[in-house]
C-alpha positions as CSV (number, residue, x, y, z in Angstrom):
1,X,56.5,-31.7,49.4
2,X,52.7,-30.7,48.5
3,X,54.3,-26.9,48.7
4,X,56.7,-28.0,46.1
5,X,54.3,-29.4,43.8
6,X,52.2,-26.6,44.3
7,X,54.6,-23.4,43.6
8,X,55.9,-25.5,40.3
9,X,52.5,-26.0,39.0
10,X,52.0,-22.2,39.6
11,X,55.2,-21.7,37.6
12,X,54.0,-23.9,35.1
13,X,50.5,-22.4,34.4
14,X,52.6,-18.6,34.2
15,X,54.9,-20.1,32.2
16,X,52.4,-21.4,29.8
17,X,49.9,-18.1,30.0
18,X,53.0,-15.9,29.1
19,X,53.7,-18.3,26.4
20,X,50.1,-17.6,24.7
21,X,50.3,-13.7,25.5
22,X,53.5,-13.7,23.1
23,X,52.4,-15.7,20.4
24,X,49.3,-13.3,20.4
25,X,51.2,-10.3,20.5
26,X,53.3,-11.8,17.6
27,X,50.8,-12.9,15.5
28,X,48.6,-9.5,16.0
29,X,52.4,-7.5,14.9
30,X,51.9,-10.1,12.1
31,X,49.1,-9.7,10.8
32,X,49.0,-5.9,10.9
33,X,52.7,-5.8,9.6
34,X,54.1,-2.4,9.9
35,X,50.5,-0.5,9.4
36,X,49.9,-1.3,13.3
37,X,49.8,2.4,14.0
38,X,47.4,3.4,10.9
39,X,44.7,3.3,12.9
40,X,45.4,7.1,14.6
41,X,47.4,8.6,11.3
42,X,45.7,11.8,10.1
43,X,44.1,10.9,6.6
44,X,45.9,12.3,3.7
45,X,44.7,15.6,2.7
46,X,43.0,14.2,-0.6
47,X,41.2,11.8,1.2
48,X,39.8,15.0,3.2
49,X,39.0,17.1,0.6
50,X,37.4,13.9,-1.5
51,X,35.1,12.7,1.4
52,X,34.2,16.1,2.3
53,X,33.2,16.9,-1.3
54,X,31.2,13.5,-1.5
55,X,29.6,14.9,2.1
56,X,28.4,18.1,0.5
57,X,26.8,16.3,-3.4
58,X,25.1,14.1,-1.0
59,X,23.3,16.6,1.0
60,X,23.2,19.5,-0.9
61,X,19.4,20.9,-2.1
62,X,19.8,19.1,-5.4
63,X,20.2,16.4,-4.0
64,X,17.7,16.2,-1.6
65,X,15.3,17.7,-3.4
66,X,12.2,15.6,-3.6
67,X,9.2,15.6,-6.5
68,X,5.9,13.8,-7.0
69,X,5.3,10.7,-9.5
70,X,3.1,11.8,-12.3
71,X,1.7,8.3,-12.0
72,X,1.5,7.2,-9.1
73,X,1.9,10.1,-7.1
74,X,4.4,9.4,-4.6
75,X,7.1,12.1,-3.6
76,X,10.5,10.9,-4.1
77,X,14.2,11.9,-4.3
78,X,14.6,13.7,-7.8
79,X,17.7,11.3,-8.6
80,X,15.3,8.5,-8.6
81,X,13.1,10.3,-10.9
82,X,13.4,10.9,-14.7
83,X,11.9,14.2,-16.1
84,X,9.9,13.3,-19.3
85,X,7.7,15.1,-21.7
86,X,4.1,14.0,-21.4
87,X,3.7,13.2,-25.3
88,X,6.9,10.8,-25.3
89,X,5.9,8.6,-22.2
90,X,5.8,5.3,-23.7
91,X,2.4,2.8,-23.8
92,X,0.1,5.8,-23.2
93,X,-2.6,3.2,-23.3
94,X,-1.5,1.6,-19.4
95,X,-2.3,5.0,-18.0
96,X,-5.9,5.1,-19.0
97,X,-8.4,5.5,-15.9
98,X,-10.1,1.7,-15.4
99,X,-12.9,3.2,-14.3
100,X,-13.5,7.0,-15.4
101,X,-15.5,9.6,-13.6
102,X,-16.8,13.1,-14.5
103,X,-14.8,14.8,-12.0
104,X,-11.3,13.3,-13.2
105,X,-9.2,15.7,-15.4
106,X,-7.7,13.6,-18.4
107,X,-4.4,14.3,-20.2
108,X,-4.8,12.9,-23.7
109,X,-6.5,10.2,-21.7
110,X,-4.4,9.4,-19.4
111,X,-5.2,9.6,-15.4
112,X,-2.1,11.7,-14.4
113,X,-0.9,13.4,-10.7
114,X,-1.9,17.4,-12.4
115,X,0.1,18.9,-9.8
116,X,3.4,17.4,-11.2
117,X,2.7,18.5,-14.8
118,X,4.8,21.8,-15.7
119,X,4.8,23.9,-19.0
120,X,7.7,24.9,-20.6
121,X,8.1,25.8,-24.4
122,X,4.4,25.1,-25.2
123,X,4.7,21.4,-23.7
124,X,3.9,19.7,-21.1
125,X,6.7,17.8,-18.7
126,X,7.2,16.2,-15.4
127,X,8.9,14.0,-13.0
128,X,8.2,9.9,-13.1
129,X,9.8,7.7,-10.8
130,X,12.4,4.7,-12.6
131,X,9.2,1.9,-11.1
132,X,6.5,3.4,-13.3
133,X,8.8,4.4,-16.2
134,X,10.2,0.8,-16.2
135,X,6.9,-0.6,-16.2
136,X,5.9,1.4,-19.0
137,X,8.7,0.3,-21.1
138,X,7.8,-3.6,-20.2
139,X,4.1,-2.7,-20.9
140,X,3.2,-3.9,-18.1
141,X,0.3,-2.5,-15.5
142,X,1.5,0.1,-13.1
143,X,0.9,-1.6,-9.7
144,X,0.7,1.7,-8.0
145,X,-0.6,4.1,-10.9
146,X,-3.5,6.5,-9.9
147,X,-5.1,4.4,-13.1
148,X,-5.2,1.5,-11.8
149,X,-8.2,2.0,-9.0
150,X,-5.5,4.2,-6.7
151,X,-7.8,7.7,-7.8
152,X,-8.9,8.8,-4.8
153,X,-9.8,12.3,-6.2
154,X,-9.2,15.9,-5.3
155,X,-8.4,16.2,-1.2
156,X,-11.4,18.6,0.3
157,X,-9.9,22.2,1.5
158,X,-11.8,21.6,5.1
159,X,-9.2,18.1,5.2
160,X,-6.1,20.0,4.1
161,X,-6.2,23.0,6.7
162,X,-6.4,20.0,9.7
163,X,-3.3,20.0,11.6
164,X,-1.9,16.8,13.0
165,X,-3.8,16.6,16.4
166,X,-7.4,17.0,14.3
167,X,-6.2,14.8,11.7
168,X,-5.5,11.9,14.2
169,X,-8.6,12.6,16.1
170,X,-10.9,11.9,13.0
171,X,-8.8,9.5,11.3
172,X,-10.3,5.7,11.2
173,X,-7.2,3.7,11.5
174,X,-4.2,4.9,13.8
175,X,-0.4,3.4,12.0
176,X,1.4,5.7,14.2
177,X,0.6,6.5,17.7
178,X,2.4,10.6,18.4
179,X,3.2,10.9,21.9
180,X,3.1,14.8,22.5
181,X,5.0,16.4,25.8
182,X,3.7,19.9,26.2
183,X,6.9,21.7,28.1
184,X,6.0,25.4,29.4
185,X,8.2,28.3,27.2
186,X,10.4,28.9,29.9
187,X,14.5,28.6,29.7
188,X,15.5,24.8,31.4
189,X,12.1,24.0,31.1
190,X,13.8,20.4,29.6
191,X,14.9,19.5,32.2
192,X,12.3,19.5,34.8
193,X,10.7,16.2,36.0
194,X,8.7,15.1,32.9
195,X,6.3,12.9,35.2
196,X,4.8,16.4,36.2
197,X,4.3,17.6,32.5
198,X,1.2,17.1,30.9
199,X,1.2,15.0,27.5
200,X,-0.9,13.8,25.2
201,X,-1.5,11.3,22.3
């Protein structure tokens, strides 16, 4: 009797379990309608040729190609950047040193990056990032303009010949901690035990 009771309640929780496996299966064939298979169909060949033409403006040395801010100095992405002439930059007046030293070279008064000035046809252009060129439109101060107390002045020669292992080692403040894994110059040389390797930070 208790065998009885048993095997049909077995039968019964199949029966049920199969139940819920084919409204899943039906409802998964219905949702996905006759595209079920899309998922592992070659791409049409536009779709290629598109994507890999998107691949290639995205990455090319155009692209990619990164300048300094006239104002503030910062090397960005060219597309974010808007070549100007010096003489049209609007509110000249917002790009006037606060505090002016002897040493600072002024462009019609104006506390500029000199290294991203070029010369072409007797004037005087450069790259400006969309930040400082729309804050010069809204007249507003430049937040990170070499003008507004960011001049720092000229970089020595002795600091700009330091590598990265002497610039770390007389640097004040450490944002970045370089973990440095000397490997001998010997073929597999990767793939010995790195616990017997001599590093440094």
């Amino acid at each position: 009797m208790n065998r009885g009771h048993a095997s049909s309640g077995c039968f019964c929780n199949r029966r049920q379990t199969c139940i819920k496996k084919s409204c899943l299966d039906d409802n998964i064939i219905r949702d996905d309608g006759d595209d079920s298979s899309a998922f592992f169909r070659d791409p049409d060949e536009n779709v290629k040729k598109y994507t890999l033409a998107q691949f290639i403006n995205h990455t090319s040395n155009a692209h990619t190609h990164q300048s300094c801010c006239l104002s503030c100095a910062r090397e960005q992405f060219i597309d974010k950047m808007e070549v100007i002439y010096i003489d049209e930059l609007p509110n000249q007046h917002l790009l006037a040193s606060v505090f002016q030293y002897p040493v600072q070279s002024l462009v019609n008064g104006m506390l500029l990056h000199n290294p991203a000035i070029t010369h072409s046809n007797n004037r005087q252009h450069c790259a400006i990032c969309f930040n400082c060129l729309q804050d010069l439109y809204a007249k507003k101060i430049l937040l990170y303009s070499l003008a507004n107390v960011l001049w720092i002045g000229e970089i020595p020669t002795e600091l700009v010949i330091l590598n990265l292992l002497e610039c770390l080692l007389i640097g004040h403040y450490f944002p970045a901690v370089y973990v440095i894994k000397l490997y001998p110059k010997q073929k597999g040389a990767k793939s010995w035990d790195t616990h017997g390797l001599n590093s440094g930070i």
